[in-house]
N, C-alpha and C positions, 0 to 999 in steps of 0.2 A: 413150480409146475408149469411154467414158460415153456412153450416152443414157438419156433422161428419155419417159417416155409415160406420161398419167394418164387415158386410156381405152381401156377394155376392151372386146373384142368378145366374149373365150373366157370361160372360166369359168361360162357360164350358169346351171352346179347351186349350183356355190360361191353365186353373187349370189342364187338364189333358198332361198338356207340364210340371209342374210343376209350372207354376206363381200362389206367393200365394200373396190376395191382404191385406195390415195391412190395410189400411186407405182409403175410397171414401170421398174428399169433394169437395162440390159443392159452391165456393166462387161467381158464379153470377149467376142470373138468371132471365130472363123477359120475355113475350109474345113470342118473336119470338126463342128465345136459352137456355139453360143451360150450363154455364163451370163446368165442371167436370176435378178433379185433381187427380187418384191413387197414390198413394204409394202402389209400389207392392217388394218384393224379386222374383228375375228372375235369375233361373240355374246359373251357369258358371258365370254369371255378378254381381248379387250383389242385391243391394237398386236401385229400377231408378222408376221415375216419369212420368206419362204419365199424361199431360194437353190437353183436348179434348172439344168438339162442342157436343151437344146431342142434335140433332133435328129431328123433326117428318120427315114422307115420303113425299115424292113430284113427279109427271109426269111431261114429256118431249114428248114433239110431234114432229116427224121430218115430216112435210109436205113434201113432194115430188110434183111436177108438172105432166102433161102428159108429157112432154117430157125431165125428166130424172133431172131437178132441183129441189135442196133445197129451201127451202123459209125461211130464216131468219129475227129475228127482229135487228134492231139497236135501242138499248138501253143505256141510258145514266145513270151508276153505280157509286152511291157517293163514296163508298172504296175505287174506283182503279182511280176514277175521272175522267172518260174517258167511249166514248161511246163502246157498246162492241157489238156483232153480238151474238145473241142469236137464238133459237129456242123457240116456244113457251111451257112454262113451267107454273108451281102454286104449293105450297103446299096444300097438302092433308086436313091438320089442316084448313082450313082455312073453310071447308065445309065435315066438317066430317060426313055429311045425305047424301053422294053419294057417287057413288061407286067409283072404282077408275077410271074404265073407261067414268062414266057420267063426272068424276074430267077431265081430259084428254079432253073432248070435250067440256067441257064450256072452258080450256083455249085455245082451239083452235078457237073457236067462240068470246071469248074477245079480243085475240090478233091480231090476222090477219082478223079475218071475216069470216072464214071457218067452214063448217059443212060436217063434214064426212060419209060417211055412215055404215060404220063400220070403228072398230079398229085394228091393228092387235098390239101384246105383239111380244116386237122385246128383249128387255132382262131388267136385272134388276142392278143394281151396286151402287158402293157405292162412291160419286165425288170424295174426300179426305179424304182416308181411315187411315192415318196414323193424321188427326185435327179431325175430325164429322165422324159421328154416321149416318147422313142423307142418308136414303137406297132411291134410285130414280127410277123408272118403265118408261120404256122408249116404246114409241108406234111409230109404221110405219104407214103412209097414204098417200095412192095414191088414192084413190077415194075420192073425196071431191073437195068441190067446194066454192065458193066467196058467202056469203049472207048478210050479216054484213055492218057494217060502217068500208069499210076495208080503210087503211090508209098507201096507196102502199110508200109513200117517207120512210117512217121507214125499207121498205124492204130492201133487197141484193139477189139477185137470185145467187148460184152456182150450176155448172154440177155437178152430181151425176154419178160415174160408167163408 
């Protein structure tokens, strides 16, 4: 499941840093990821290898309360094998007929049970910028309320601020 590609169109900053790339392949790929592997020559240093994650966007909704808390999910993640406190999140891919902010509010209505009434664009980043590619659109909300099959034991409330 190798492939070979020795032109770039991405990296524009890197090439005007001087990194020039010999080689992109891509040894795995399935529904949810692709591994990507450069071979680049990099100034000062040499031959080095970058192996990386190439996956689509995805939202983050940080719920906030009227009175200054977070609303988190506890969620149980096979990787780390351990439950982890999350906020409600989704890929983008997964519903690519909506925007990003419809994206953002269905997972806020899936996950907790909430419907906001607008959204506000709080920023945008990249998790692990040195493994993936995954750029993440992160939304604030303080107006919003309970409508759902909300499912409060999965919560964790903490203070905000």
């Amino acid at each position: 499941m190798s492939e070979s590609k020795t032109e770039n169109q991405e990296h524009q900053k890197g090439r005007k840093l001087g990194w020039k790339l010999r080689e992109a392949r891509y040894p795995f790929r399935n529904e949810v990821m692709t591994l990507r592997e450069d071979h680049l020559d990099v100034p000062k240093i040499g031959a080095e290898t970058f192996a990386y994650v190439e996956q689509g966007g995805a939202v983050m909704i940080v719920p906030l309360t009227d009175d200054g808390q977070i609303v988190f999910i506890r969620q149980y993640r096979y990787p780390v094998d351990a439950f982890c406190l999350e906020v409600p999140a989704g890929k983008m891919s997964d519903t690519p007929d909506l925007s990003i902010e419809e994206v953002a509010a269905k997972e806020l209505f899936e996950e907790i049970g909430g419907k906001a009434s607008r959204l506000e664009l709080m920023d945008r980043f990249t998790q692990i910028p040195r493994w993936e590619t995954r750029n993440v659109i992160i939304f604030w909300r303080t107006a919003w309320r309970w409508i759902g099959k909300a499912n409060p034991s999965r919560w964790r409330r903490s203070r905000f601020g």
